[in-house]
C-alpha positions in Angstrom: 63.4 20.7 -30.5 63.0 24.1 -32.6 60.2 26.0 -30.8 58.0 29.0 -32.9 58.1 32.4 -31.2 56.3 33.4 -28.3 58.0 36.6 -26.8 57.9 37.8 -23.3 59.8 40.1 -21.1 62.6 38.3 -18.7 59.9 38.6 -15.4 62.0 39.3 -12.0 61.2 41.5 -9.3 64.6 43.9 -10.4 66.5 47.2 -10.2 68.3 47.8 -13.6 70.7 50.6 -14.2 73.1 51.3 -17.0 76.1 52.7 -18.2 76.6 55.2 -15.7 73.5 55.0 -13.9 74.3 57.3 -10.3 71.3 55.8 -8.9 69.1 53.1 -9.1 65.2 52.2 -9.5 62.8 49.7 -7.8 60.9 47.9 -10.5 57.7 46.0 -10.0 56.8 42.7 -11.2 55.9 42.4 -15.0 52.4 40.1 -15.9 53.5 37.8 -18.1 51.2 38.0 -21.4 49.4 35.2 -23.4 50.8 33.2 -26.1 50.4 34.4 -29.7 51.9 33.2 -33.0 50.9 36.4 -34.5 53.4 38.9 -34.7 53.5 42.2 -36.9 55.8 45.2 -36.8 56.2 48.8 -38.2 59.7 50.4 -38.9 59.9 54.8 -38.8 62.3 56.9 -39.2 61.4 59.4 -36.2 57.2 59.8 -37.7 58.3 58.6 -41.2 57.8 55.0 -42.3 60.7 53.5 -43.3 60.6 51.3 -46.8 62.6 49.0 -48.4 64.2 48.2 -45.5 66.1 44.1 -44.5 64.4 43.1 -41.1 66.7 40.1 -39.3 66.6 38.4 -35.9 68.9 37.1 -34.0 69.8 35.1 -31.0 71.9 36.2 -28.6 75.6 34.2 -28.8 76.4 31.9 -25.9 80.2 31.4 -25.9 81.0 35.0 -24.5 80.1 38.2 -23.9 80.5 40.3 -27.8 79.9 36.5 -29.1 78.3 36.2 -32.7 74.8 35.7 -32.9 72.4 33.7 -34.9 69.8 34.7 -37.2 66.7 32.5 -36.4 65.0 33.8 -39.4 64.8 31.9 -42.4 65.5 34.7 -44.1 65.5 38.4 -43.9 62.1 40.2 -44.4 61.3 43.6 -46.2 59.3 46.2 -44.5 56.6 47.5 -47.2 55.5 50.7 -48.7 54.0 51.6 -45.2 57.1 50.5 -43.4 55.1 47.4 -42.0 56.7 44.0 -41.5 55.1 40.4 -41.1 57.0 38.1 -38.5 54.0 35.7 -37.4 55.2 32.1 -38.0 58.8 33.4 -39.5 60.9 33.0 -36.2 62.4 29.5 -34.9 63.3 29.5 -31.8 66.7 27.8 -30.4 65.6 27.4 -27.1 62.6 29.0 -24.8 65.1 30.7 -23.2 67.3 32.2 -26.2 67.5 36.3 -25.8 66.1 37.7 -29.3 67.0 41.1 -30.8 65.3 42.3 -34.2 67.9 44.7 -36.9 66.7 46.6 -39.3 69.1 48.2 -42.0 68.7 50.4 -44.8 65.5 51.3 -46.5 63.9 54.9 -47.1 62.2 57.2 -44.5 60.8 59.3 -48.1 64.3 61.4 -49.0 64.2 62.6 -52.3 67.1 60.5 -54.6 69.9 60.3 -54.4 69.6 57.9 -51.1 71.5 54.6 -50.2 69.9 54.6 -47.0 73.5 53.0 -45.7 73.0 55.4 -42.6 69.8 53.6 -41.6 70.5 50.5 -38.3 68.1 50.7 -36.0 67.6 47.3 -33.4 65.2 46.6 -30.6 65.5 44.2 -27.8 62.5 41.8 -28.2 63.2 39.2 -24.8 63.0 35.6 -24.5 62.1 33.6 -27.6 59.6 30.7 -25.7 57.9 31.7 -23.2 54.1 33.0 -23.2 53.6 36.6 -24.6 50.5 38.1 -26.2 52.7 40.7 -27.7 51.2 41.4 -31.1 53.0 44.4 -32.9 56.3 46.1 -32.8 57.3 49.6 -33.0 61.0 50.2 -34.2 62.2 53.0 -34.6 65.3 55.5 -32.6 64.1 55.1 -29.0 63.7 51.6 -29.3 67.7 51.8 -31.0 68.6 54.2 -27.7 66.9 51.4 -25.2 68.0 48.7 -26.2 72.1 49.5 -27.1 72.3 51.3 -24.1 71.0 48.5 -22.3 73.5 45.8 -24.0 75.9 47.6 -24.6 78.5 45.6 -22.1 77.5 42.6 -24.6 77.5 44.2 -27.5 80.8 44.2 -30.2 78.4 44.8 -33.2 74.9 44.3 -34.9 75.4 40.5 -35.3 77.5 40.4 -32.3 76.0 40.5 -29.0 75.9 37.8 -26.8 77.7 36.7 -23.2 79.2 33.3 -21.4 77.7 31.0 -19.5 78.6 32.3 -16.2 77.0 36.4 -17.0 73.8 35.0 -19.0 71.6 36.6 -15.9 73.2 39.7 -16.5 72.4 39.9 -20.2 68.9 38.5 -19.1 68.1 41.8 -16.7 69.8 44.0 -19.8 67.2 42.9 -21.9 64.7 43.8 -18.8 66.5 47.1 -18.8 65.6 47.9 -22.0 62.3 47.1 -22.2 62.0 49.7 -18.8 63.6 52.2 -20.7 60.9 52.2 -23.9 58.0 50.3 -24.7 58.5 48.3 -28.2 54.7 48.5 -29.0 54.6 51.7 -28.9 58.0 53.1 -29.3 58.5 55.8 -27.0 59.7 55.8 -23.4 59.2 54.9 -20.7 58.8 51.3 -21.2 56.7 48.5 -19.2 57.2 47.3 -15.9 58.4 50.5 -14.1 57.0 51.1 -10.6 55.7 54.8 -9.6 58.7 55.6 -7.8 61.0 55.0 -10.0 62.2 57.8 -12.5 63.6 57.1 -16.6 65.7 59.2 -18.2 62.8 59.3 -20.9 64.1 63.3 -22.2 68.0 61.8 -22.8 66.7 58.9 -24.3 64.4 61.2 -26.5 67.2 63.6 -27.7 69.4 60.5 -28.1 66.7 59.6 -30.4 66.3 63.0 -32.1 70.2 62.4 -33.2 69.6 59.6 -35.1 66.4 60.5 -36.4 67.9 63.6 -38.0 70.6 61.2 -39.3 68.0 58.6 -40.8 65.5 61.2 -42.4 68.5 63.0 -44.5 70.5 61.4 -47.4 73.7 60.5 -45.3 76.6 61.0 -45.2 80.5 60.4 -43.9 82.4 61.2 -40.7 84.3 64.4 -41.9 81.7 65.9 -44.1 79.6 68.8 -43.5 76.4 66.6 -43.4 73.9 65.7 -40.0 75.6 62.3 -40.2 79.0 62.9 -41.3 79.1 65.8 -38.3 77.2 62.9 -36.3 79.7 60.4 -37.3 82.6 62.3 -36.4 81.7 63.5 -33.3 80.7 60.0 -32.4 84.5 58.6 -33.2 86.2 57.8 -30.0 89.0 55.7 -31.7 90.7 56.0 -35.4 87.7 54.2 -37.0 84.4 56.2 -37.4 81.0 55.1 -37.5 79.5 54.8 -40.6 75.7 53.7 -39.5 73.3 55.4 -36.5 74.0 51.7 -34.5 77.0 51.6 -34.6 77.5 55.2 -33.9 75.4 55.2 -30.5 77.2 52.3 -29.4 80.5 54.1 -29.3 78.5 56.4 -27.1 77.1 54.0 -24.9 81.0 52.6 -24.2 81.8 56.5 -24.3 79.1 58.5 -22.5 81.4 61.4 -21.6 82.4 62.4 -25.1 82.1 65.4 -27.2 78.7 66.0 -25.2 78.7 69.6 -25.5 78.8 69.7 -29.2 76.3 66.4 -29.3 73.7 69.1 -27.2 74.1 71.6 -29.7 73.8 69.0 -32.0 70.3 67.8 -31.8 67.9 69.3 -34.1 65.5 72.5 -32.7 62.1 70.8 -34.2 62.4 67.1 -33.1 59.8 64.0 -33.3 60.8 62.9 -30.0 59.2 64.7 -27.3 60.2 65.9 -23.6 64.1 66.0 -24.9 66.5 67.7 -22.7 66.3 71.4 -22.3 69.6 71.9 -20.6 73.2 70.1 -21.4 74.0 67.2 -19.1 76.8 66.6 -17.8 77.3 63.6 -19.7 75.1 61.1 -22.0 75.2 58.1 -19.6 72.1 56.9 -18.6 70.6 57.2 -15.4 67.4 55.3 -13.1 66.8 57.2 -9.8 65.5 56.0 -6.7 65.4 56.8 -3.3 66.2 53.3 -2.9 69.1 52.3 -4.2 72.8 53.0 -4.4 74.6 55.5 -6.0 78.4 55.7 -7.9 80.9 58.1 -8.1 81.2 58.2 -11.4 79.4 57.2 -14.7 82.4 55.8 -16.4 86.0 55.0 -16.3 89.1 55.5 -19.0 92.6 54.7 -18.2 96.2 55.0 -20.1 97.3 55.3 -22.5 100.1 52.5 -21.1 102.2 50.4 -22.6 101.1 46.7 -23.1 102.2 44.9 -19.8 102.3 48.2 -18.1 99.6 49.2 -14.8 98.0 52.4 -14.5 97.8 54.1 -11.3 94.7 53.0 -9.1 91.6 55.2 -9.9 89.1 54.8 -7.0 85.3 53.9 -7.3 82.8 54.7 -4.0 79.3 52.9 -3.9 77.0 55.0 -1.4 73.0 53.8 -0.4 70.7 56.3 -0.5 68.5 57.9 1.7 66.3 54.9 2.3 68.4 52.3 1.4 69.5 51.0 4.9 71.0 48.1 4.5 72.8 46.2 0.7 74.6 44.0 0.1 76.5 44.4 -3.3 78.0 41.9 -5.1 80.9 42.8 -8.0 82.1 41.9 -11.4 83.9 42.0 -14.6 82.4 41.2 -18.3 82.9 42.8 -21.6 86.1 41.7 -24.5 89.0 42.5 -22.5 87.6 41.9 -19.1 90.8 40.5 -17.8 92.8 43.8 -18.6 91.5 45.6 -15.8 91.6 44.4 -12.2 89.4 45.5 -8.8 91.1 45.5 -5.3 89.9 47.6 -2.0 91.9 49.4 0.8 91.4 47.8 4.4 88.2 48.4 6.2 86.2 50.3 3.3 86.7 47.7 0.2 83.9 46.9 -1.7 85.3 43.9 -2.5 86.0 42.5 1.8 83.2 43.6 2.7 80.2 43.9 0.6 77.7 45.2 3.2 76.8 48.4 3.1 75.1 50.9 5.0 72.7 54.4 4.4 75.2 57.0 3.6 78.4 54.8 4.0 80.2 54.3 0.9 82.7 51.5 -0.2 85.8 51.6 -1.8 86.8 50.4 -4.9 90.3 50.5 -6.7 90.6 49.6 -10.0 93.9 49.4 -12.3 94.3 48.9 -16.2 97.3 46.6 -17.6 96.8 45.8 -21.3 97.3 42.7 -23.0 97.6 44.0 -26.2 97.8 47.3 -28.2 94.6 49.4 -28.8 91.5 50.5 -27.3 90.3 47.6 -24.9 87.1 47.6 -22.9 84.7 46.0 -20.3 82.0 47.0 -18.1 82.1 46.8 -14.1 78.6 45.1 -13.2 77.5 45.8 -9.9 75.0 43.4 -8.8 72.9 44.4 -5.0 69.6 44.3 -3.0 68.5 46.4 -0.4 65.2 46.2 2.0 62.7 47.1 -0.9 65.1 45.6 -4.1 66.0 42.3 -4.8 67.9 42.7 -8.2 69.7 46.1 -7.9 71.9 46.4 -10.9 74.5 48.9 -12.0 76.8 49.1 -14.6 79.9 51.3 -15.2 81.7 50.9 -19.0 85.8 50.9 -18.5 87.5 51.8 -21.5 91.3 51.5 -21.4 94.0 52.1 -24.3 97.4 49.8 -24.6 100.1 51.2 -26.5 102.8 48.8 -28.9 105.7 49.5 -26.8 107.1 51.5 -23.4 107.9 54.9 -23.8 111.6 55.9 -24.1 113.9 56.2 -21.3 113.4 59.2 -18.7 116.0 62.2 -19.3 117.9 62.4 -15.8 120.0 65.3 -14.9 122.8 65.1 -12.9 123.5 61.3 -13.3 125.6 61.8 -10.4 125.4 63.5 -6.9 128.8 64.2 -5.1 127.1 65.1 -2.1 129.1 66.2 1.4 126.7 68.3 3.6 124.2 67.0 5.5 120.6 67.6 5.5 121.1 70.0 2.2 119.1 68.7 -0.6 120.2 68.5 -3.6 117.6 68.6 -6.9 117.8 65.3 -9.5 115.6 66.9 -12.3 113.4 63.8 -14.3 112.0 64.4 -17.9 109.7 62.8 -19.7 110.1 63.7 -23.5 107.7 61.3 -24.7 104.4 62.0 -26.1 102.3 59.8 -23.9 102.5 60.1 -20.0 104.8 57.8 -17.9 103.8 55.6 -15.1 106.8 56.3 -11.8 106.3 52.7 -10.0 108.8 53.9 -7.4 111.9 55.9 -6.4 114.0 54.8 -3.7 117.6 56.4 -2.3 119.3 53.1 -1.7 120.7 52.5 2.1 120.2 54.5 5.6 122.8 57.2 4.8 120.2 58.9 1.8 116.8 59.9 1.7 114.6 61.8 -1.2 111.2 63.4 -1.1 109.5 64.3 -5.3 106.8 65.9 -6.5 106.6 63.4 -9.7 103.6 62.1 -8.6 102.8 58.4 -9.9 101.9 60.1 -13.4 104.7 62.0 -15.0 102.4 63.5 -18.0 104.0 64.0 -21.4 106.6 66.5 -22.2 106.9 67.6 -18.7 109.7 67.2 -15.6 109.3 66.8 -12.2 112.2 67.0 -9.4 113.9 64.2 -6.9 115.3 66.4 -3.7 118.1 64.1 -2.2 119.6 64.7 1.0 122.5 63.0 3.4 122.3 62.6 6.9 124.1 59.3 8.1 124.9 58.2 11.8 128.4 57.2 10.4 130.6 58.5 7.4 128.5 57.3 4.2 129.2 54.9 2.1 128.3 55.9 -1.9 125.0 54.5 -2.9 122.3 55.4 -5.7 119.4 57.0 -6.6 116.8 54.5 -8.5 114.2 55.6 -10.9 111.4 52.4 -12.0 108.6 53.7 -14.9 106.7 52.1 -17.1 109.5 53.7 -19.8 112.0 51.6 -21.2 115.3 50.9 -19.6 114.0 51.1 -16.2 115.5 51.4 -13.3 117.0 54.1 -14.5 119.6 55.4 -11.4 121.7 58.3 -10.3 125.0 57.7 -8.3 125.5 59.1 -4.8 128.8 59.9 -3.7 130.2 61.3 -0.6 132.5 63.6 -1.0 135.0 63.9 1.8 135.5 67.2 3.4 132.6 67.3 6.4 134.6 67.6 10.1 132.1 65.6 11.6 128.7 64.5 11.4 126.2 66.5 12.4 122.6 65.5 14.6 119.2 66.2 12.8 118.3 68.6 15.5 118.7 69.8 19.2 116.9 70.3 21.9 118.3 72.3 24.6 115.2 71.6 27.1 112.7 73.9 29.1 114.3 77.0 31.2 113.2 79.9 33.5 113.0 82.5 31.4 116.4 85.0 31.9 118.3 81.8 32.9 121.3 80.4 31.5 121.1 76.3 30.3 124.0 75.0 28.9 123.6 71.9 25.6 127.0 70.3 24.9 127.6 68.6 21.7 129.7 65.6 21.3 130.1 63.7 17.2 131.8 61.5 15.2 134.7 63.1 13.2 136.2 62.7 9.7 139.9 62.7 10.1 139.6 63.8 6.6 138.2 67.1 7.0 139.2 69.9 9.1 137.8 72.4 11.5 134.4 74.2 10.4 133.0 77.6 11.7 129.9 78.0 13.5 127.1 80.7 13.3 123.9 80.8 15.0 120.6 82.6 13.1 117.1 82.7 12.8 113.7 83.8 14.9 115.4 83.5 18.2 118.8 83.4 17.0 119.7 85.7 20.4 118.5 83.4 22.9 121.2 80.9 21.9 125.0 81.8 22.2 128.5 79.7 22.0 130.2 80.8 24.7 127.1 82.8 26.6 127.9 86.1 24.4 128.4 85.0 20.8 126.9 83.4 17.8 129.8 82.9 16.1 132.8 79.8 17.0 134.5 77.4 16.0 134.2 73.5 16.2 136.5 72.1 18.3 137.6 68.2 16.7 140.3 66.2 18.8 142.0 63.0 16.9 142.5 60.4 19.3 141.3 56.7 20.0 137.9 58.5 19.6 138.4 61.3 17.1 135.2 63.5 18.2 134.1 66.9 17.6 132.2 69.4 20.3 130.6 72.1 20.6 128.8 73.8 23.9 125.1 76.0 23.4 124.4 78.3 25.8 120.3 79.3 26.1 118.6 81.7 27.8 115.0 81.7 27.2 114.0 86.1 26.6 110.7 84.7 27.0 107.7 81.8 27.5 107.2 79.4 24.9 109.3 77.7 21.9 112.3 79.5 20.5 114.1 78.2 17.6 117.2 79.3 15.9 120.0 77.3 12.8 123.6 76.5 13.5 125.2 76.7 10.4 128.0 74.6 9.9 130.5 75.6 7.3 131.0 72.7 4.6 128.8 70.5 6.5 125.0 71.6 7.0 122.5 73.2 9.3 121.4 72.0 12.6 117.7 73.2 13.6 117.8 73.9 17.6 115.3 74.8 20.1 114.4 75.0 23.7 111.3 75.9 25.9 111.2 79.4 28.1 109.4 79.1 31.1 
C-alpha cells in the first residue's frame, strides 16, 4: 500500500565517514520527530532565491548500486517568485522504508538575460519516506548539493540514478545519515543534526565546495573550455573525456575524484563568498574528512590504478587501517560496491591482512592489498566500504572511492636487445636492455633465466613506465658445463613471453667456484688453499692473476700473483690450482683471481 510522506533521518547510534575520510566520528543518537503531512521548501542560489526552477523526488533504486530511481511525485513542482516550493500531500511513498532525495534543476537566481539556467542541479538527501518526522521546511541550496553527493556518491551514476542492491542497502541507509551530519536541510548550512560534541565536520570544505557552485549558479553559465566561472569550473572538474555540463554533475566527478586539479579549484573559489568559515589554506585534497579521537584512520583518501589493458592486473597498491589514540580495540569488517565493483580485488599479506584478521588494535594498523583488472575499456569505479566498531562506536564507517582505467587492447611488444646471449665466463653479467615504446606503462608479471646454470637480477621494477627501458643483468655460474637455455620476459604487452636465447659458448678451461675461503691464520703464517674443478676438454689453459684490497696476502706459489692453471685430461679431466695466504694482519682480507676467458673468483681468509 502507497503511504504519504513522513520523513525522518535513518536513527542508529553511527560513525559515518566519506570519500576519503582519514578519521572517523562518534555520532549520538538522533530523536526521531513527529509526523507531519505538511511539508514546504525554499530553493537559493547561495543568498538568492532561485525561480522558475522543476522540483522532483525520487526513490532510491533497488536492483544495484547506480540503479535508476523513481520519481514518487506525480509530477514535478515549480519553485515561485520567492524560490518557495509546496510538497505537503504531493509525495507517495513506495515503502516506509524507501530512501528519498529531492532535484532541483534550472530556474533563475536573478541574472540579468540572457540565462538558460542549464548550469543550475542542486539535490538534497531528504531520508526515509514513512517513518515519523515533524520536519516542516527544506532548505536547498549548494551545501545541501555538497552533503548529500558527497555522502552517495559510491551510489550515485547520475541525478536519476542513485540507488544500491539488496545486500549494501544499510550502507546507502548510513549515507543518507552521513549527509544529514554533514548539513542540516532546514536550515542549509553545516554542520548537520545528530553530531555528538566530540566529533569534528569538515563544515569550511564543505562551505568552499559550496562557494564553487554558488559562483557557478548565480552567473549566466557557461561550457567546459570557455573563459566563464562554469566553463573554467567545468573543465577543471573533467576527470575523463566527457565534461560536466551542470554544478551536480560536476561535484560528483569530484566526489569519485577528490585529488584533482585541487590547486587550481582553491584558487578557484570566489574572494566574497555566501558560505561562511571556508577554507583559508589549500588542502591537500578535497576528500572529505570526520575526526575523532575514536576511530580509525586510512592511509590514503583515494585510490587510482592503470591505465591497463582489459584482462590485464595492476601491481598491488597497499592500504593500512590504524585506531587511534583511544580506539583500543575494532573490529573492521570490508567491502566492495559501486558499477564495476568486481574489477578491483582485496587480498592481505600473512599476519597483518585486514581481510584474516579483522581485529585491530590502538596504533596497530592492517594491511590491505588491492589490484585493478578491467573488464572492459574506460574509466571504471567503485568504492571500498569499511564497515567497524570500537569501545565507544557501534557503526564506524569509512569509505575510500577506487577509480581505475581499462584500455582496448595490450600494449605492443617490449623492444629487446640482444635477442641472444652467447655467454662463456662465469659470474660476468651481461646487460639484456628492455624498452617499452608504448605510450601507456607496461605491467612486467615476471622474468625468469630458465634452468640452474643462469641467473638474472633487473631494475624494471613491476611498472615499466612509458617510453622508458630498464636492464636484465644475466650471469652463468653452473656446477657442470651448461647447457643453452633462455631468458623469458611475461608483460601485460602483447606477444608475451617475449625471450632472449642463452648460449654457452665453449672456450672456459674449467669451471670455476663462486668464492673461496682460505680459513682463519696467525697472522705472518703461511696457509695453503688448493683448488680442484671440472674441466672443458674444449678449452685450454687460462692465466691467473691475483688483485684487490689484500691482493698481497694471497700468492700462487708463496711469492707471486701471477700463474697459470694447471688442467690434466684423464678419466677425470680436472683443473688445479694451489693459494698460498699469509694473513699481514687481524681481521678479513679479500682479494679477485682473475681467470683469463673464464671469470673472477672472490677469495678471502681471516688473520689472527
Amino acid at each position: 500500500m502507497m503511504q504519504r510522506l513522513r520523513l525522518s533521518l535513518p536513527v542508529f547510534f553511527t560513525l559515518a565517514c566519506l570519500a576519503g575520510c582519514s578519521n572517523a566520528t562518534r555520532v549520538a543518537t538522533t530523536a526521531v520527530p513527529a509526523s507531519s503531512t505538511s511539508l514546504h521548501g525554499s530553493l537559493h542560489g547561495g543568498q538568492q532565491p532561485i525561480v522558475g526552477a522543476t522540483i522532483n523526488i525520487y526513490a532510491v533504486g533497488t536492483t544495484g548500486d547506480g540503479s535508476t530511481a523513481s520519481s514518487v511525485l506525480a509530477s514535478p513542482l515549480t519553485t515561485d517568485s520567492n524560490g518557495f516550493f509546496d510538497l505537503s500531500n504531493k509525495v507517495t511513498c513506495p515503502s516506509p522504508t524507501s530512501l528519498l532525495y529531492l532535484v532541483a534543476t534550472g530556474g533563475n537566481p536573478g541574472v540579468a538575460p540572457p540565462f538558460s539556467g542549464a548550469q543550475i542541479s542542486l539535490i538534497t538527501a531528504l531520508g526515509q519516506c514513512g517513518n515519523p518526522s515533524n520536519i516542516q521546511f527544506i532548505n536547498v541550496n549548494e551545501v545541501t548539493t555538497v552533503a548529500a553527493i558527497f555522502a552517495l556518491s559510491p551510489y550515485m551514476s547520475g541525478l536519476t540514478a542513485i540507488g544500491s542492491g539488496p545486500a549494501d542497502a544499510s550502507t546507502l541507509a548510513d549515507a543518507f545519515t552521513l549527509a544529514w551530519q554533514y548539513a542540516d536541510i532546514t536550515t542549509g548550512s553545516s554542520p548537520g543534526t545528530g553530531v555528538s560534541s566530540d566529533t569534528v565536520i569538515p563544515t569550511a570544505q564543505i562551505n568552499t565546495l559550496a562557494n564553487l557552485l554558488s559562483a557557478c549558479v548565480n552567473s549566466a553559465g557557461g561550457t567546459a573550455g570557455d573563459t566563464s566561472f562554469c566553463g573554467q569550473l567545468f573543465t577543471l572538474l573533467t576527470p575523463a573525456s566527457t565534461a560536466p555540463t551542470d554544478t551536480a554533475m560536476a561535484l560528483l566527478n569530484l566526489a569519485q575524484n577528490p585529488g584533482i586539479n585541487t590547486n587550481a579549484l582553491y584558487t578557484l573559489s570566489p574572494p566574497t563568498a555566501p558560505f561562511q568559515p571556508s577554507l583559508t589554506a589549500r588542502p591537500a585534497d578535497f576528500s572529505l574528512s570526520v575526526t575523532s579521537p575514536f576511530g580509525i584512520q586510512a592511509s590514503a583518501s583515494a585510490m587510482s590504478f592503470g591505465p591497463i589493458f582489459v584482462g590485464g592486473t595492476t601491481p598491488v597498491q597497499f592500504l593500512d587501517f590504524t585506531p587511534n589514540q583511544y580506539a583500543y580495540f575494532s573490529n573492521l569488517n570490508l567491502s566492495l560496491v559501486g558499477p564495476n565493483a568486481s574489477d578491483f580485488a582485496l587480498s592481505g599479506p600473512p599476519d597483518v591482512s585486514c581481510i584474516s584478521d579483522n581485529s585491530l588494535f590502538e596504533g596497530y594498523p592492517c594491511v590491505l592489498n588491492v589490484t585493478f583488472t578491467p573488464s572492459a575499456a574506460g574509466v571504471r569505479r567503485a568504492y571500498l566500504i569499511a564497515r567497524y566498531s570500537t569501545e565507544f562506536l557501534t557503526n564506524g564507517l569509512i569509505v575510500i572511492p577506487f577509480v581505475g582505467t581499462g584500455t582496448v587492447s595490450a600494449p605492443g611488444p617490449l623492444t629487446i636487445s640482444p635477442s641472444t646471449l652467447n655467454m662463456s665466463i662465469y659470474n660476468d653479467p651481461q646487460t639484456v636492455f628492455v624498452t617499452n615504446s608504448n605510450t601507456i606503462p607496461v605491467t612486467i608479471t615476471s622474468i625468469t633465466a630458465g634452468g640452474s646454470d643462469y641467473t638474472q637480477t633487473n631494475n624494471c621494477g613491476s611498472v615499466l613506465p612509458a617510453n622508458s627501458t630498464c636492464g636484465i643483468f644475466v650471469s652463468m655460474h653452473p656446477d657442470q658445463f651448461p647447457a643453452n637455455g633462455e631468458l623469458d620476459i611475461a608483460s601485460s604487452a602483447s606477444s608475451t613471453p617475449q625471450t632472449v636465447g642463452l648460449a654457452y659458448q665453449a672456450g672456459a678451461s674449467f669451471i670455476p667456484p663462486d668464492s673461496i675461503d682460505v680459513g682463519a691464520h696467525t697472522v705472518g703464517t703461511e696457509g695453503v688453499y688448493t683448488y680442484y674443478g671440472p674441466a672443458d676438454r674444449t678449452g685450454g689453459s687460462a692465466s691467473l692473476s691475483i688483485s684487490g684490497p689484500n691482493a698481497s696476502d694471497f700468492s700462487f706459489d708463496a711469492v707471486n700473483q701471477q700463474s697459470t692453471l694447471d688442467c690434466r685430461w684423464g678419466p677425470f679431466d680436472a683443473c688445479t690450482f694451489t693459494v698460498y695466504f699469509t694473513p699481514s694482519a687481524t681481521g678479513l682480507r679479500t682479494a679477485t683471481i682473475a681467470v683469463s676467458g673464464v671469470g673472477n673468483i672472490p677469495i678471502s681468509g681471516t688473520g689472527q
